[in-house]
N, C-alpha and C positions, 0 to 999 in steps of 0.2 A: 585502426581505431582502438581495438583492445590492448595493444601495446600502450597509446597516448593513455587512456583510463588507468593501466596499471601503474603508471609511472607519473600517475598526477598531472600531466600536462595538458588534459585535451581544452582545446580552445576555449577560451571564454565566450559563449554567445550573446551572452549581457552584458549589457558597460554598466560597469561599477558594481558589481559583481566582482570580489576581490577575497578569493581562500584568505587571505592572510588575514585580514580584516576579519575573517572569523574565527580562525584562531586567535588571535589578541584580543578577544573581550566581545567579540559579538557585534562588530562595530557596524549603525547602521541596520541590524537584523539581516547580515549575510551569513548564513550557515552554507556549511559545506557538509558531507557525509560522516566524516570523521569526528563531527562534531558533537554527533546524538548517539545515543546509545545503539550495540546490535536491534535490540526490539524497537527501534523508532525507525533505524533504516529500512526493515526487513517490515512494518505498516507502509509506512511512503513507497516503496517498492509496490508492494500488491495493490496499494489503491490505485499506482501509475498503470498495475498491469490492464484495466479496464475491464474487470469482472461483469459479467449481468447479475442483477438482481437473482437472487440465489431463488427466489419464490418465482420467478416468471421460468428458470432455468427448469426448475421443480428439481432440483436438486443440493442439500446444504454444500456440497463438495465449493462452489461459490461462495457460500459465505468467507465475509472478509478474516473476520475471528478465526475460522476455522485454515485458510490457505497459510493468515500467519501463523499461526500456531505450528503448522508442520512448514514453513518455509524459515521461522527461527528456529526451531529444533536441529533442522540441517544446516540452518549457518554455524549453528554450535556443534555439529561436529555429532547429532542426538538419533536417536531413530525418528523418524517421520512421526511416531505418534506421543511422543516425548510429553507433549502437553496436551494431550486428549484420553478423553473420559475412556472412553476404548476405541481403538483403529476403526475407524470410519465415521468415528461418534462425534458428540461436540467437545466444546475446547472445556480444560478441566478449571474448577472455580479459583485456584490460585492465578494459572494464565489468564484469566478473563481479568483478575482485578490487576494483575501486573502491564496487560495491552489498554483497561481505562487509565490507569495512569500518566501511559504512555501516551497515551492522546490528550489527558490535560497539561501534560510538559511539551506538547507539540501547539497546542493551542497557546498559550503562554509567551512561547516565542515566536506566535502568528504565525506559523507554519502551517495549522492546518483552523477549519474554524468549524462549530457544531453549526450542525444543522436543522435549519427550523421545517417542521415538517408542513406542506403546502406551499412551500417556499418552489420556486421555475428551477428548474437544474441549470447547471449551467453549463455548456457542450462541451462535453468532456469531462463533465462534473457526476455529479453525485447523481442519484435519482430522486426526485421529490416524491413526497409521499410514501416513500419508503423511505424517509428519509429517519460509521460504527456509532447511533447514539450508544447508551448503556443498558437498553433495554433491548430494543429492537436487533436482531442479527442482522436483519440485512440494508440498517444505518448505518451510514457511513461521515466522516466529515467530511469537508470538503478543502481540497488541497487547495494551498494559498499559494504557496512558491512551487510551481510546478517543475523547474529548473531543477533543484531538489530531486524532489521525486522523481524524477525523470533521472537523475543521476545515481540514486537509491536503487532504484529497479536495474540498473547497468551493469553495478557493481554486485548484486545477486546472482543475475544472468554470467555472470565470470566464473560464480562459485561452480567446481563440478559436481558436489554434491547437492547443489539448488537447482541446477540448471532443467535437469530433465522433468521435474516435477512443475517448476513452474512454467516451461515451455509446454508442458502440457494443458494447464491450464487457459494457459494465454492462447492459444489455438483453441482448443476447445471452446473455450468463451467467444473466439470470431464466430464457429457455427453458432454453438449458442444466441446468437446477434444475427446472423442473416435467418437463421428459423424464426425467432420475434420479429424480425421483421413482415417476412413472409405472412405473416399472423395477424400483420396489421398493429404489433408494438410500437408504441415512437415514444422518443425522449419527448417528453413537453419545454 
């Protein structure tokens, strides 16, 4: 499977879902990876990864701002705290305005859409109520083409300098998820 990913070929699960169609002009609103910027992969990626809410975690190491900011840093090649205020701290005010961006050039091409806060999640979706707006850390949008993102996050997990940091997170975040549970958390 990781050979099919590096080599562009892996299957189409969607009909009409056609790469080429988004390279030639976006045809349709079919994007592929290649087609958005590193910081719009390496968003789509971690919201794919299924974080909990950083405040139920009690932990910011969740927040979404925060994984991407050191999971772009090491797609580019950066130290892990490249774009934080200091190592463990939050994301610095240049990255936070270049990840809103990022999310209104993703909402644009209906890849991903804000969220209205008291709005039901939707499984697998975002959490309500805590529902990346531009205020809130642990707002998130909510992914539109999950295909995408699912593909985003594939193509992270390849990178060797990504791979251990957010495989830790992505684990972490299942206990994370069976302790709220245990607690009596549920998605609404």
């Amino acid at each position: 499977m990781i050979a099919l990913l590096q080599a562009n070929t892996f299957p189409r699960l969607w009909p009409g879902r056609v790469g080429q169609a988004a390279r030639t002009g976006y045809a349709d609103g079919v994007f592929e990876p290649q087609d958005l910027s590193s910081l719009e992969r390496a968003l789509l990626g971690v919201l794919c990864v299924g974080l909990p809410p950083s405040r139920a975690a009690g932990s910011d190491a969740f927040r979404v701002d925060y994984v991407t900011a050191v999971v772009h840093a090491l797609q580019g090649g950066l130290a892990p705290e490249a774009f934080l205020v200091a190592p463990g701290g939050g994301v610095s005010a240049p990255f936070r305005d270049r990840l809103r961006e990022a999310i209104v050039t993703l909402e644009q091409k209906q890849i991903v859409a804000p969220v209205t806060v008291g709005v039901p999640a939707a499984a697998g979706g975002y959490e309500a109520g805590l529902a990346i707006d531009l205020v809130d850390p642990d707002t998130q949008p909510a992914v539109l083409d999950r295909y995408l993102a699912q593909r985003c996050m594939e193509e992270l997990f390849l990178l060797p300098a990504v791979y251990p940091f957010l495989m830790e997170r992505y684990s972490t975040s299942g206990e994370v998820w069976r302790r709220l549970r245990e607690a009596g958390y549920q998605r609404q």
